[in-house]
SEFIZA-3560 file (N, C-alpha, C; in Angstrom, 3 decimals):
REM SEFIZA-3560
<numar><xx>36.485</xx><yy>46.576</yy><zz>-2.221</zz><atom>N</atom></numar>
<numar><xx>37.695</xx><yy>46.044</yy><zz>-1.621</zz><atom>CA</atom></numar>
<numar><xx>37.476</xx><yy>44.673</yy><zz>-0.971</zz><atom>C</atom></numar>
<numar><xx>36.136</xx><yy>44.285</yy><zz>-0.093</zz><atom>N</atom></numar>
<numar><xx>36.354</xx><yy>43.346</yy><zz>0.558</zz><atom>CA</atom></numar>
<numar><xx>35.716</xx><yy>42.361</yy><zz>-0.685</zz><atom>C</atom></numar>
<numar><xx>35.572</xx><yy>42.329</yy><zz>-1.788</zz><atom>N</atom></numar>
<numar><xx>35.366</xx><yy>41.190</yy><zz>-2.902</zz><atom>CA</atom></numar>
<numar><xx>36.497</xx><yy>40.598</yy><zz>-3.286</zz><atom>C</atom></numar>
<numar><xx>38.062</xx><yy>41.710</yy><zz>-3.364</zz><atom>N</atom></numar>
<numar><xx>39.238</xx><yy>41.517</yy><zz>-3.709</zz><atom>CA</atom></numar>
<numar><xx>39.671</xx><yy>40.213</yy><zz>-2.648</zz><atom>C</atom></numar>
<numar><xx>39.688</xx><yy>40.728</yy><zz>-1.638</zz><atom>N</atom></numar>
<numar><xx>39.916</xx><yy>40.151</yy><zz>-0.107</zz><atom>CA</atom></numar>
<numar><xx>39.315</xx><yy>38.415</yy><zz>-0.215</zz><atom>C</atom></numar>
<numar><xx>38.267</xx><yy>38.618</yy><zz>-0.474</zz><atom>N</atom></numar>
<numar><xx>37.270</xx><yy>37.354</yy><zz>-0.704</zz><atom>CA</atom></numar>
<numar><xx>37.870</xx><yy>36.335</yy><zz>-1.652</zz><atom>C</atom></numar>
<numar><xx>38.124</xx><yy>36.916</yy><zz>-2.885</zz><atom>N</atom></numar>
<numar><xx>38.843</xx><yy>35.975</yy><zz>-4.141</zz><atom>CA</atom></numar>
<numar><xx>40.231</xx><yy>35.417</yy><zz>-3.632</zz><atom>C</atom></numar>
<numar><xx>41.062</xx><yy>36.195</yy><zz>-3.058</zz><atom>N</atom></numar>
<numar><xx>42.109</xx><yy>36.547</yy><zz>-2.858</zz><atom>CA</atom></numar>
<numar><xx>42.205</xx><yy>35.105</yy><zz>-1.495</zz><atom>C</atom></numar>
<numar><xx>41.311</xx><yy>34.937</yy><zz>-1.101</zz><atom>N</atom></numar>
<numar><xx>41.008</xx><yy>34.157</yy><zz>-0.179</zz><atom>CA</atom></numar>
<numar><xx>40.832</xx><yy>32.862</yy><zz>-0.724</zz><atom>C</atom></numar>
<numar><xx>40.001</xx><yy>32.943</yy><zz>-1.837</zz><atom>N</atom></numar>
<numar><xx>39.740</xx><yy>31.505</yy><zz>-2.293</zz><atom>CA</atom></numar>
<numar><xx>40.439</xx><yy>30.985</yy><zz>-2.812</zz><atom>C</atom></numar>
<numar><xx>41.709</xx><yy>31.770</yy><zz>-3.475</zz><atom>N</atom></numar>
<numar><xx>43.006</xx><yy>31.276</yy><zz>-4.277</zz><atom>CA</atom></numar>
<numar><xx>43.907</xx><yy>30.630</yy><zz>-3.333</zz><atom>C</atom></numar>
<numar><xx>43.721</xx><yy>31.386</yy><zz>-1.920</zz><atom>N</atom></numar>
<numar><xx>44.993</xx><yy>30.775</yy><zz>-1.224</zz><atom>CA</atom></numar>
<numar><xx>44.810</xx><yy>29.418</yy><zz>-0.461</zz><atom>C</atom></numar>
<numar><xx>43.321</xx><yy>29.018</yy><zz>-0.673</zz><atom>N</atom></numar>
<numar><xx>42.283</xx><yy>28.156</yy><zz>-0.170</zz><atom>CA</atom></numar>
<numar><xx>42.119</xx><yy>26.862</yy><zz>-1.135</zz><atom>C</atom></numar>
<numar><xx>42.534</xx><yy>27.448</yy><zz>-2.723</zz><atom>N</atom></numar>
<numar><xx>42.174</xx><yy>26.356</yy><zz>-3.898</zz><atom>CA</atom></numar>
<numar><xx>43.695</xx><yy>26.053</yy><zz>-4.065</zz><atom>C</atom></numar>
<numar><xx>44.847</xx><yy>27.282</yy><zz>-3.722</zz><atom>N</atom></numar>
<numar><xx>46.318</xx><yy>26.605</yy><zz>-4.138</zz><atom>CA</atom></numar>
<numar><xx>46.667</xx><yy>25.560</yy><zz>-3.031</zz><atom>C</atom></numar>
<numar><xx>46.217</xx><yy>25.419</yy><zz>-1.779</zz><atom>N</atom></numar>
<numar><xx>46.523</xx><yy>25.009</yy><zz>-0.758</zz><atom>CA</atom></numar>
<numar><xx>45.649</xx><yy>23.666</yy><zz>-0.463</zz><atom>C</atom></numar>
<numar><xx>45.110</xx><yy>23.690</yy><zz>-0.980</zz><atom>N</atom></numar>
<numar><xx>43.814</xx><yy>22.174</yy><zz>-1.359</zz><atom>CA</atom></numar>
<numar><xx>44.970</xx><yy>21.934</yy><zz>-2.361</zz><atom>C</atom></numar>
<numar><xx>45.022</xx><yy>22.363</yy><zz>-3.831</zz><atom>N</atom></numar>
<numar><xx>46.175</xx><yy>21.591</yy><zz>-4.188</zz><atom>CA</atom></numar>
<numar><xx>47.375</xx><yy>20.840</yy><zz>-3.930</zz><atom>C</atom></numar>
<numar><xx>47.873</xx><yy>21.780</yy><zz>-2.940</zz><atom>N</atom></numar>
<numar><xx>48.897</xx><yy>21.383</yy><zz>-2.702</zz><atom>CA</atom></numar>
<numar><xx>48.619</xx><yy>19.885</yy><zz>-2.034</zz><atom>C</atom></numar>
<numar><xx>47.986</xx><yy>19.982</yy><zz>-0.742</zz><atom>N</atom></numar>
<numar><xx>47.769</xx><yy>18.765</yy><zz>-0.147</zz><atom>CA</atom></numar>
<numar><xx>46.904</xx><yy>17.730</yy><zz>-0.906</zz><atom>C</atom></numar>
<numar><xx>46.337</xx><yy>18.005</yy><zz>-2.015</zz><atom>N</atom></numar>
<numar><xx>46.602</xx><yy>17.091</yy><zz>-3.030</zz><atom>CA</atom></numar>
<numar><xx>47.415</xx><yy>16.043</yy><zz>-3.074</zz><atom>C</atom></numar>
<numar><xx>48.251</xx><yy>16.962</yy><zz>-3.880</zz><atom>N</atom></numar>
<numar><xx>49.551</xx><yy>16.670</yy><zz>-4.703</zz><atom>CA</atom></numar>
<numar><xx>50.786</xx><yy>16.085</yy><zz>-3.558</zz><atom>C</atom></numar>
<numar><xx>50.524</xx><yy>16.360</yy><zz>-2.487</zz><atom>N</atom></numar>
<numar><xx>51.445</xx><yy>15.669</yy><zz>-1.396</zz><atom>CA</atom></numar>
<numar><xx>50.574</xx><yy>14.093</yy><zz>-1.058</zz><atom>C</atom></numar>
<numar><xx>49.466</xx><yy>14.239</yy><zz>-1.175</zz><atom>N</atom></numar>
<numar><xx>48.890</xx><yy>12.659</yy><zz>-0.702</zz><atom>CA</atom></numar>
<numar><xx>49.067</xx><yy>11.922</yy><zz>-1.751</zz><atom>C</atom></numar>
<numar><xx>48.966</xx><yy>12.288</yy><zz>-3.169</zz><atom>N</atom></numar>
<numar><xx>49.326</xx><yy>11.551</yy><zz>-4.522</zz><atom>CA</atom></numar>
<numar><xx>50.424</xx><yy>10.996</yy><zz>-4.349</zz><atom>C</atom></numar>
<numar><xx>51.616</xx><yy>11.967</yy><zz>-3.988</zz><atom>N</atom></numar>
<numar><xx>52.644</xx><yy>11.653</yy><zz>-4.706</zz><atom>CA</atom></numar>
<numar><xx>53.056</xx><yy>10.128</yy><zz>-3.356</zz><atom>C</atom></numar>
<numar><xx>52.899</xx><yy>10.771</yy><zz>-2.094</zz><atom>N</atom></numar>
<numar><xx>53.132</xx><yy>9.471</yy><zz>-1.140</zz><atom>CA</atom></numar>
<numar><xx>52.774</xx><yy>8.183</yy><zz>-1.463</zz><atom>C</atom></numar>
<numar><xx>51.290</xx><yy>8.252</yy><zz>-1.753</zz><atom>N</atom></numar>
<numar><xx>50.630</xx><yy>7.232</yy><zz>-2.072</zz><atom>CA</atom></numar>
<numar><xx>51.318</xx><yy>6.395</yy><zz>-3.104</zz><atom>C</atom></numar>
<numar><xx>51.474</xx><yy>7.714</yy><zz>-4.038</zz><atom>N</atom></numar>
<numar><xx>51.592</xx><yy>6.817</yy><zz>-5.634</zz><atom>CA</atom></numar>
<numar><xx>52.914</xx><yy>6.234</yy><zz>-5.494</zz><atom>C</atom></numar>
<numar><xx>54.061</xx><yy>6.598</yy><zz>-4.321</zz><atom>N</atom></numar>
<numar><xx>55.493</xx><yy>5.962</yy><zz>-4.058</zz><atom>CA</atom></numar>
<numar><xx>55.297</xx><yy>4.182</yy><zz>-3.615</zz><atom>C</atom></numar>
<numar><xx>54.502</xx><yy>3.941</yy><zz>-3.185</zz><atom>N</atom></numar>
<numar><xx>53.928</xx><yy>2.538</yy><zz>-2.604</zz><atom>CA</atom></numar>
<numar><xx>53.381</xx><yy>2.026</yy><zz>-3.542</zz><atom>C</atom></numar>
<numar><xx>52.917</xx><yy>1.788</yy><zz>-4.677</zz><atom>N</atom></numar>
<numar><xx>51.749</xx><yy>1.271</yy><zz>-6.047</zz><atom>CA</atom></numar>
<numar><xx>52.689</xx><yy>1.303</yy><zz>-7.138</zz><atom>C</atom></numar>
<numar><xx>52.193</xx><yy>0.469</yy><zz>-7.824</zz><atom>N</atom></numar>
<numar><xx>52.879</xx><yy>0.352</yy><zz>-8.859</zz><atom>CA</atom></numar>
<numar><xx>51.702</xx><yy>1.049</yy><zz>-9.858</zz><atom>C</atom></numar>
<numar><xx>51.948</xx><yy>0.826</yy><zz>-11.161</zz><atom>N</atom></numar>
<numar><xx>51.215</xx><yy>2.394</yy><zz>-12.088</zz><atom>CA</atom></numar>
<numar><xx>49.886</xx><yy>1.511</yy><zz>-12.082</zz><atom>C</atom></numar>
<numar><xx>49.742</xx><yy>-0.291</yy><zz>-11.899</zz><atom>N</atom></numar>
<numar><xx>48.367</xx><yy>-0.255</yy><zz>-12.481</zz><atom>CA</atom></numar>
<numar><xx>48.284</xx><yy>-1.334</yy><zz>-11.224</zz><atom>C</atom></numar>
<numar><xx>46.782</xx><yy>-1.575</yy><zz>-10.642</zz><atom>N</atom></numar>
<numar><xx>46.079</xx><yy>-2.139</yy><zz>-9.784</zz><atom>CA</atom></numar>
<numar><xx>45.058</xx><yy>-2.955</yy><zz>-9.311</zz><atom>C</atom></numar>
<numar><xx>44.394</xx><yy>-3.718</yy><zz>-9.187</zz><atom>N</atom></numar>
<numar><xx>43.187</xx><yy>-4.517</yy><zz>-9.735</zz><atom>CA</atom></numar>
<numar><xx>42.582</xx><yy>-4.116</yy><zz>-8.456</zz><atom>C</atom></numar>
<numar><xx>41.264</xx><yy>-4.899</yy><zz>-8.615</zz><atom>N</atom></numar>
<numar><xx>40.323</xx><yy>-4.191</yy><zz>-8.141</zz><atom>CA</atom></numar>
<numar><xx>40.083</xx><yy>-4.266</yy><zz>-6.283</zz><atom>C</atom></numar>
<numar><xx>41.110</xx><yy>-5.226</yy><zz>-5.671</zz><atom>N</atom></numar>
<numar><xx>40.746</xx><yy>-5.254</yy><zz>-4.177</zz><atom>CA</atom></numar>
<numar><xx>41.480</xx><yy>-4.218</yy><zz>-4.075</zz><atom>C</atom></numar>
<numar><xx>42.708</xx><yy>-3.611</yy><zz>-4.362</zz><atom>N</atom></numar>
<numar><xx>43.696</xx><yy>-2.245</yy><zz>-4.032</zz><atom>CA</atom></numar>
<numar><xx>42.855</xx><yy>-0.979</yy><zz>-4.307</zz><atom>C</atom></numar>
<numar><xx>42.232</xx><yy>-1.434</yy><zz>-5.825</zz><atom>N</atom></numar>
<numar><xx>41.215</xx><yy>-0.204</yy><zz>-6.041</zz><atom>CA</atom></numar>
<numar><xx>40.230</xx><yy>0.635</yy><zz>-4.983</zz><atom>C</atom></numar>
<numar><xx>39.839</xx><yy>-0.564</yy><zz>-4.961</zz><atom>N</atom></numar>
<numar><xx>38.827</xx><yy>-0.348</yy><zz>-4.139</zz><atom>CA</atom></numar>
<numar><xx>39.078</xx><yy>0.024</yy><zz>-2.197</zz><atom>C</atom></numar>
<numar><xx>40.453</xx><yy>-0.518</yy><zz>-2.156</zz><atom>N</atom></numar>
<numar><xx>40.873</xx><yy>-0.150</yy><zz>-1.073</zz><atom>CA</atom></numar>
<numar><xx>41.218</xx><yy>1.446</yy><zz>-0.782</zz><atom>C</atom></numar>
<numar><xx>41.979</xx><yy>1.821</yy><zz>-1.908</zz><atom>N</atom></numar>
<numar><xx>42.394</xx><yy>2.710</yy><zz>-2.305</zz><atom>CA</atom></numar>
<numar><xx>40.971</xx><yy>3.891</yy><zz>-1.932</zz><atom>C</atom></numar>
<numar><xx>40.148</xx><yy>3.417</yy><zz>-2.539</zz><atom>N</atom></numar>
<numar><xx>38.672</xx><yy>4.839</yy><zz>-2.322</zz><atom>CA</atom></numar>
<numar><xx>37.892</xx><yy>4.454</yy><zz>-1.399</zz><atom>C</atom></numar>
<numar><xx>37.968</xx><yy>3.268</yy><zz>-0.484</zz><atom>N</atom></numar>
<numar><xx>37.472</xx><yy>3.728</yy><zz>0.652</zz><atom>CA</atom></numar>
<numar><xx>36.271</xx><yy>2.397</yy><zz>0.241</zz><atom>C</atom></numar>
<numar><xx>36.144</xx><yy>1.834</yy><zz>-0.451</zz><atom>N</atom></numar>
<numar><xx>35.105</xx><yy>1.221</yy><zz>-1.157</zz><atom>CA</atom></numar>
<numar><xx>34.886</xx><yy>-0.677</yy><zz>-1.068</zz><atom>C</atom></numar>
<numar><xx>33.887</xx><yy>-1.346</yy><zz>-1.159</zz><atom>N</atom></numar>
<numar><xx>33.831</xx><yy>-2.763</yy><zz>-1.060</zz><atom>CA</atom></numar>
<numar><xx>34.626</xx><yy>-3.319</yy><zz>-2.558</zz><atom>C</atom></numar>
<numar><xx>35.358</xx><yy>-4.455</yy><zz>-2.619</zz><atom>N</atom></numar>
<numar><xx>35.311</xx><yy>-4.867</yy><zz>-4.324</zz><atom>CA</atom></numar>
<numar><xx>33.972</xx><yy>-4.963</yy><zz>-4.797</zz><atom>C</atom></numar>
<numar><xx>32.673</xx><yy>-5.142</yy><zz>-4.115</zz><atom>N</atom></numar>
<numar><xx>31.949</xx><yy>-5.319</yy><zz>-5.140</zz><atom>CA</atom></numar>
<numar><xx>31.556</xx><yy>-3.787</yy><zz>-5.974</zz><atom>C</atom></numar>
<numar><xx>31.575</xx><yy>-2.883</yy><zz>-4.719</zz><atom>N</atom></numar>
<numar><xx>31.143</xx><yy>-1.460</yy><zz>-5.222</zz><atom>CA</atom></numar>
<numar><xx>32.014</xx><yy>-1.182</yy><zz>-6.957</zz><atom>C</atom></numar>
<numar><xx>33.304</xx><yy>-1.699</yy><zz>-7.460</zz><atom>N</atom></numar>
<numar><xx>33.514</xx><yy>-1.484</yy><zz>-8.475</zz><atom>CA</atom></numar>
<numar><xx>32.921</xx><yy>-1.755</yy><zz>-9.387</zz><atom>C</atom></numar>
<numar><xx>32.426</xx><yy>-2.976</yy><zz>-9.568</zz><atom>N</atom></numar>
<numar><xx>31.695</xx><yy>-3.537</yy><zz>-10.658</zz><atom>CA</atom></numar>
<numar><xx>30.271</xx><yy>-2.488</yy><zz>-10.464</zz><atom>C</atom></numar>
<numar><xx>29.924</xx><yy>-1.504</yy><zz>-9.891</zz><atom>N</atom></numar>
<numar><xx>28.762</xx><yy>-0.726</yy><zz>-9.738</zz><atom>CA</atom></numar>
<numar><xx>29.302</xx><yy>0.189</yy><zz>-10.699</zz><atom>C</atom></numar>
<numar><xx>30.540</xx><yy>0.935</yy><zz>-10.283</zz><atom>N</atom></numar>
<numar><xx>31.082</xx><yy>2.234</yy><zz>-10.994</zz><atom>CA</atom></numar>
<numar><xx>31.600</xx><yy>1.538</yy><zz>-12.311</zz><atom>C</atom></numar>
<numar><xx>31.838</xx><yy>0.824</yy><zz>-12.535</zz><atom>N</atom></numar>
<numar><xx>32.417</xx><yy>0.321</yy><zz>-13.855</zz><atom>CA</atom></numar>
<numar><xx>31.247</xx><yy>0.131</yy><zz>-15.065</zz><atom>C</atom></numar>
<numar><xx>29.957</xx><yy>-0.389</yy><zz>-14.016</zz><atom>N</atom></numar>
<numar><xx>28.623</xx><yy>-0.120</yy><zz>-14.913</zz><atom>CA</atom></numar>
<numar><xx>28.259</xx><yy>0.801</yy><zz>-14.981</zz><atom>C</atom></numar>
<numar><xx>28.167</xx><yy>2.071</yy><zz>-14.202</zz><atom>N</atom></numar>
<numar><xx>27.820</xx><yy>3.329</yy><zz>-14.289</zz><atom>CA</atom></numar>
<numar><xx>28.642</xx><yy>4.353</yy><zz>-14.728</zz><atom>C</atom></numar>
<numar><xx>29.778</xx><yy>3.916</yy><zz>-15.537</zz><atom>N</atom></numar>
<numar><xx>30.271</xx><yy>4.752</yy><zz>-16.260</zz><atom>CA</atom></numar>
<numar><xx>31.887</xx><yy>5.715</yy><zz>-15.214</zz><atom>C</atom></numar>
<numar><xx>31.453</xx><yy>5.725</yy><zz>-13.617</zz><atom>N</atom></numar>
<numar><xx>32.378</xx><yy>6.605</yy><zz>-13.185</zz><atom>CA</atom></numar>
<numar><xx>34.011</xx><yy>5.805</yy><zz>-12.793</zz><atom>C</atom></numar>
<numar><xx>33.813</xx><yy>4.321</yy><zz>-13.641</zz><atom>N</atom></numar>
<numar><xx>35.147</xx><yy>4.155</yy><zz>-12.805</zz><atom>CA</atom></numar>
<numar><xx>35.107</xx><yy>2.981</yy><zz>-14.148</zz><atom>C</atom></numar>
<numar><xx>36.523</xx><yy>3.525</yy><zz>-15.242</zz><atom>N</atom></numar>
<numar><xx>36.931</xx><yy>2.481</yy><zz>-15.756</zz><atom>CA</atom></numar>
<numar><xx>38.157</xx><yy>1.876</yy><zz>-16.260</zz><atom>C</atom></numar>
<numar><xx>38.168</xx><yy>0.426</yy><zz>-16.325</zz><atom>N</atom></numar>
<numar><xx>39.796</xx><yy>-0.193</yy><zz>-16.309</zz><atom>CA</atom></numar>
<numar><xx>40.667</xx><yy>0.045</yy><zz>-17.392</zz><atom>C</atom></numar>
<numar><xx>41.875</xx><yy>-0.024</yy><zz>-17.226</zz><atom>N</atom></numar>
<numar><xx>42.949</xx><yy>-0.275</yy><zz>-18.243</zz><atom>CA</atom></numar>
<numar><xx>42.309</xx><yy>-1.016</yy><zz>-19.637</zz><atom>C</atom></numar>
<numar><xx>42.843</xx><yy>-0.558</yy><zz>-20.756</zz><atom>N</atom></numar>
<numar><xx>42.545</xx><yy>-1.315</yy><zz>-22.161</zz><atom>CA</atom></numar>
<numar><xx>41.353</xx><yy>-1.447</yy><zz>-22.608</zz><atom>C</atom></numar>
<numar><xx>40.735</xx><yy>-2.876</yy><zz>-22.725</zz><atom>N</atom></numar>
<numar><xx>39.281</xx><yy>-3.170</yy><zz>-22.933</zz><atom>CA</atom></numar>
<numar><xx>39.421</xx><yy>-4.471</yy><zz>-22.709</zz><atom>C</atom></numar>
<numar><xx>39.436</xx><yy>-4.670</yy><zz>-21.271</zz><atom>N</atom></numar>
<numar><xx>38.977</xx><yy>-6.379</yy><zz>-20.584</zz><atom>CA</atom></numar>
<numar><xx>38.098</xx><yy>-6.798</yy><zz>-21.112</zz><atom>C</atom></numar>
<numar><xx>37.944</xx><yy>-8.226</yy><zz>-21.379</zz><atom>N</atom></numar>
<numar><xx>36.746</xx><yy>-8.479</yy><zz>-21.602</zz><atom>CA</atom></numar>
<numar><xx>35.733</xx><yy>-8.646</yy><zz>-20.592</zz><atom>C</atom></numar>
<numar><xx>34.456</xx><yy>-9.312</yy><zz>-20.651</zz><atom>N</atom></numar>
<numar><xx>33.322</xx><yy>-8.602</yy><zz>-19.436</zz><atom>CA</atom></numar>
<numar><xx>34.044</xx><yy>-10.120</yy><zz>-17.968</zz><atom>C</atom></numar>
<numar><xx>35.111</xx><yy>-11.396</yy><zz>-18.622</zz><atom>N</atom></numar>
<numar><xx>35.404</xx><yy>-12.627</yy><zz>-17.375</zz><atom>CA</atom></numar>
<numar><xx>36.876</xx><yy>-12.098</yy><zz>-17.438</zz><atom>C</atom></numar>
<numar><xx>37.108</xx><yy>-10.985</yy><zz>-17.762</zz><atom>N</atom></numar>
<numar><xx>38.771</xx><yy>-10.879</yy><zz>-17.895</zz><atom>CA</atom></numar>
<numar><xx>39.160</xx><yy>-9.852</yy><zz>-16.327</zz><atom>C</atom></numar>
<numar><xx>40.277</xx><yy>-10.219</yy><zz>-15.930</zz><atom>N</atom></numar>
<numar><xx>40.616</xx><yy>-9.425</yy><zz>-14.500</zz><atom>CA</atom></numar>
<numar><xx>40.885</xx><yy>-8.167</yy><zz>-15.097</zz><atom>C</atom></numar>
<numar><xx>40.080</xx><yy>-7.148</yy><zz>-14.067</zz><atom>N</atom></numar>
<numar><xx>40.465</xx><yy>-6.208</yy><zz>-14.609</zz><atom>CA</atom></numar>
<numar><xx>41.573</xx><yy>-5.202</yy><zz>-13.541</zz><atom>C</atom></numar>
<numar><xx>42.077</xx><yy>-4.001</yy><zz>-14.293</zz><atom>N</atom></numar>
<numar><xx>42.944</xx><yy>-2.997</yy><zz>-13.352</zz><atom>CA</atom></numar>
<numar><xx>42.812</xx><yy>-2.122</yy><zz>-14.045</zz><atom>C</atom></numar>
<numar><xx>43.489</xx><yy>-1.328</yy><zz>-13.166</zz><atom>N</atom></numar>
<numar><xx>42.743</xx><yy>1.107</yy><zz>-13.107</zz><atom>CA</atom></numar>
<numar><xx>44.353</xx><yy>1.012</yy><zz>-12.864</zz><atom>C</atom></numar>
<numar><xx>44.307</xx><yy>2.347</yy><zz>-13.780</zz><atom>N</atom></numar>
<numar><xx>45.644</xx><yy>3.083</yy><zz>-13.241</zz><atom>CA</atom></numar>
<numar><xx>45.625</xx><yy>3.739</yy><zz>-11.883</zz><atom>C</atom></numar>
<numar><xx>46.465</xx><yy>3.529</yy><zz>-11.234</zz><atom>N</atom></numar>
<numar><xx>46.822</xx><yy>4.235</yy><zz>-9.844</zz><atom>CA</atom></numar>
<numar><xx>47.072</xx><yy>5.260</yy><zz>-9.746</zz><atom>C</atom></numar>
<numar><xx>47.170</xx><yy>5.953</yy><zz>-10.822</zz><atom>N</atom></numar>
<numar><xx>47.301</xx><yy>7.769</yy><zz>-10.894</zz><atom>CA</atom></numar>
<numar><xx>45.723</xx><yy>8.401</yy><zz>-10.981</zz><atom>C</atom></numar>
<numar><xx>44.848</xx><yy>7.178</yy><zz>-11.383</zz><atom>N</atom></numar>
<numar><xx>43.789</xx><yy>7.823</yy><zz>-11.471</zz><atom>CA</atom></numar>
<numar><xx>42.664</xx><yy>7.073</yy><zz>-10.113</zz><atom>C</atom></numar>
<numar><xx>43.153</xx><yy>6.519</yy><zz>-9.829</zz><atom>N</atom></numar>
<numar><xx>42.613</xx><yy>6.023</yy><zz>-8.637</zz><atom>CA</atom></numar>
<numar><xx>42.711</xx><yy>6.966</yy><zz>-7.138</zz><atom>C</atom></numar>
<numar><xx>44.380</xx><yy>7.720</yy><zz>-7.478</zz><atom>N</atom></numar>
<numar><xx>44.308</xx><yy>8.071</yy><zz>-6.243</zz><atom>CA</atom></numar>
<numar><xx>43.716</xx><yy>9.772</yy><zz>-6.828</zz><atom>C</atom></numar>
<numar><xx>43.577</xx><yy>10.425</yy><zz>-8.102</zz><atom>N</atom></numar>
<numar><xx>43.273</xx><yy>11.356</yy><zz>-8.367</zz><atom>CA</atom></numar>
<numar><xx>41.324</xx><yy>11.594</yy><zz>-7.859</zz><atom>C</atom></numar>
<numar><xx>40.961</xx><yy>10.249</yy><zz>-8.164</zz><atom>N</atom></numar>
<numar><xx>39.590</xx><yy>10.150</yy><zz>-7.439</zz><atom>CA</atom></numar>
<numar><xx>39.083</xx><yy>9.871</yy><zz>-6.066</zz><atom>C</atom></numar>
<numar><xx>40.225</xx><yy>9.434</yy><zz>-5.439</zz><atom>N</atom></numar>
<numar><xx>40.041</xx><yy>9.626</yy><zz>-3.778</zz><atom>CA</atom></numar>
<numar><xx>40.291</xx><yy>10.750</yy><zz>-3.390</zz><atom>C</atom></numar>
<numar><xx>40.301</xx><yy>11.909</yy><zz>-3.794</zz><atom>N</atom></numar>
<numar><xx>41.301</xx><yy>13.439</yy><zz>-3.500</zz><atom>CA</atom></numar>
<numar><xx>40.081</xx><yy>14.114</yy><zz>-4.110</zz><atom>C</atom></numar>
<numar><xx>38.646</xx><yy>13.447</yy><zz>-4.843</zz><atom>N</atom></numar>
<numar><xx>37.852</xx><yy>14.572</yy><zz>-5.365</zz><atom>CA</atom></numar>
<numar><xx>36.864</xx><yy>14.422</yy><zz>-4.391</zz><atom>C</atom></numar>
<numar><xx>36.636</xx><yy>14.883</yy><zz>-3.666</zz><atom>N</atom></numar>
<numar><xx>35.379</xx><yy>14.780</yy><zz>-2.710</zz><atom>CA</atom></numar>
<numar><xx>33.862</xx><yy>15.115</yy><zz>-2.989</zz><atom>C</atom></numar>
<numar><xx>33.856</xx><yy>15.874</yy><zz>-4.806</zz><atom>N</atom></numar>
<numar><xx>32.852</xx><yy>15.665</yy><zz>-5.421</zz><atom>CA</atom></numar>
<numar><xx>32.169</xx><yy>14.178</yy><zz>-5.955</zz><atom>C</atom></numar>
<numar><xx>33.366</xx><yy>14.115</yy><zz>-6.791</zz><atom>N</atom></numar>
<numar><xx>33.291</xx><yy>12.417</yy><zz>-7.099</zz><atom>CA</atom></numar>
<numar><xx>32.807</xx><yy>11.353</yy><zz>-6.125</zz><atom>C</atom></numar>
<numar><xx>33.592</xx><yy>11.297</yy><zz>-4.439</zz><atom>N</atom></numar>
<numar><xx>33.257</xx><yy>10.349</yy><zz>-4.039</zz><atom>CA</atom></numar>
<numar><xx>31.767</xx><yy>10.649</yy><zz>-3.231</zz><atom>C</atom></numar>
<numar><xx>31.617</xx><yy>11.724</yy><zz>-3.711</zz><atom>N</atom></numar>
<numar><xx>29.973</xx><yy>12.274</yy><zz>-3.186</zz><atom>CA</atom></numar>
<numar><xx>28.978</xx><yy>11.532</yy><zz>-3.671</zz><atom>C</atom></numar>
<numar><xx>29.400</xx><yy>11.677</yy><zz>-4.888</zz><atom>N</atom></numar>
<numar><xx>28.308</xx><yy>11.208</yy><zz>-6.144</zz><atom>CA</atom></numar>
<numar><xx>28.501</xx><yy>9.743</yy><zz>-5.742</zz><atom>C</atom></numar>
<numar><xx>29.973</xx><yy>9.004</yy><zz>-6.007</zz><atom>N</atom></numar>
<numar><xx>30.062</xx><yy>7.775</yy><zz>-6.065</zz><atom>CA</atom></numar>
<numar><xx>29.246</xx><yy>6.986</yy><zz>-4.412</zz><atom>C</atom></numar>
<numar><xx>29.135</xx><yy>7.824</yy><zz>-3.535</zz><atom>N</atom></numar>
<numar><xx>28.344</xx><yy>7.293</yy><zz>-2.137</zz><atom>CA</atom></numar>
<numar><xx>27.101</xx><yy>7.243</yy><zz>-2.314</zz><atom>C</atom></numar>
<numar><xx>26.976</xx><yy>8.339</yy><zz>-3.285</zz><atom>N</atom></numar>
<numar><xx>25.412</xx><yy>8.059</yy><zz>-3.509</zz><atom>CA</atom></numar>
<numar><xx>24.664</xx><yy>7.024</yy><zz>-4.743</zz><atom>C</atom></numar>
<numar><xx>25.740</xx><yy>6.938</yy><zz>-5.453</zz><atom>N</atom></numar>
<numar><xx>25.231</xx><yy>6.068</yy><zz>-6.372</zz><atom>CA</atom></numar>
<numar><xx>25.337</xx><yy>4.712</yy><zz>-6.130</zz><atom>C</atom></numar>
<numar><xx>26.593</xx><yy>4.321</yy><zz>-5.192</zz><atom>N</atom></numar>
<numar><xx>26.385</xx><yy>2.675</yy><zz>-4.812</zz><atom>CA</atom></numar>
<numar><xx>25.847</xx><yy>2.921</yy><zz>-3.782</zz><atom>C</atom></numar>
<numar><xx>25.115</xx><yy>3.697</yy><zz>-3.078</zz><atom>N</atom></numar>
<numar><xx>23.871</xx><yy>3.640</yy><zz>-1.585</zz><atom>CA</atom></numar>
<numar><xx>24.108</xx><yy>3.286</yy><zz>-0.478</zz><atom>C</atom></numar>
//
């Protein structure tokens, strides 16, 4: 019984992390327009502009289309703010720009 209790717990724990999710997205995403360059980006996760050009080389953070390597680049804002809301991600991403 108390395993039921336990799960039963983590659902109301993982729907409710969702939710407040999905309430900071949607605020956020009311202020932004769908695409962003990189000082908003980076504002957006908490991060320096230079830290992008780190994640953009390391694979965890990349722009709209295919900029070229002197072309300005921009991130969609749905996925910008979907990665400030993963606290795995910005785990990794703290540890990888140091």
């Amino acid at each position: 019984m108390p395993l039921v209790n336990v799960t039963a717990e983590k659902m109301r724990v993982t729907y409710a992390d969702t939710i407040v999710k999905t309430a900071i997205a949607s605020r956020v995403a009311k202020t932004l327009p769908a695409r962003i360059h990189v000082e908003t980006t980076a504002k957006l996760l908490g991060l320096m502009p230079s830290d992008i050009q780190v994640l953009m080389a390391t694979g965890k953070l990349t722009p709209l289309g295919d900029p070229a390597p002197n072309a300005p680049k921009w991130f969609a804002a749905v996925e910008a703010i979907r990665l400030a809301t993963d606290l795995d991600w910005l785990h990794k991403t703290i540890k990888e720009i140091g």
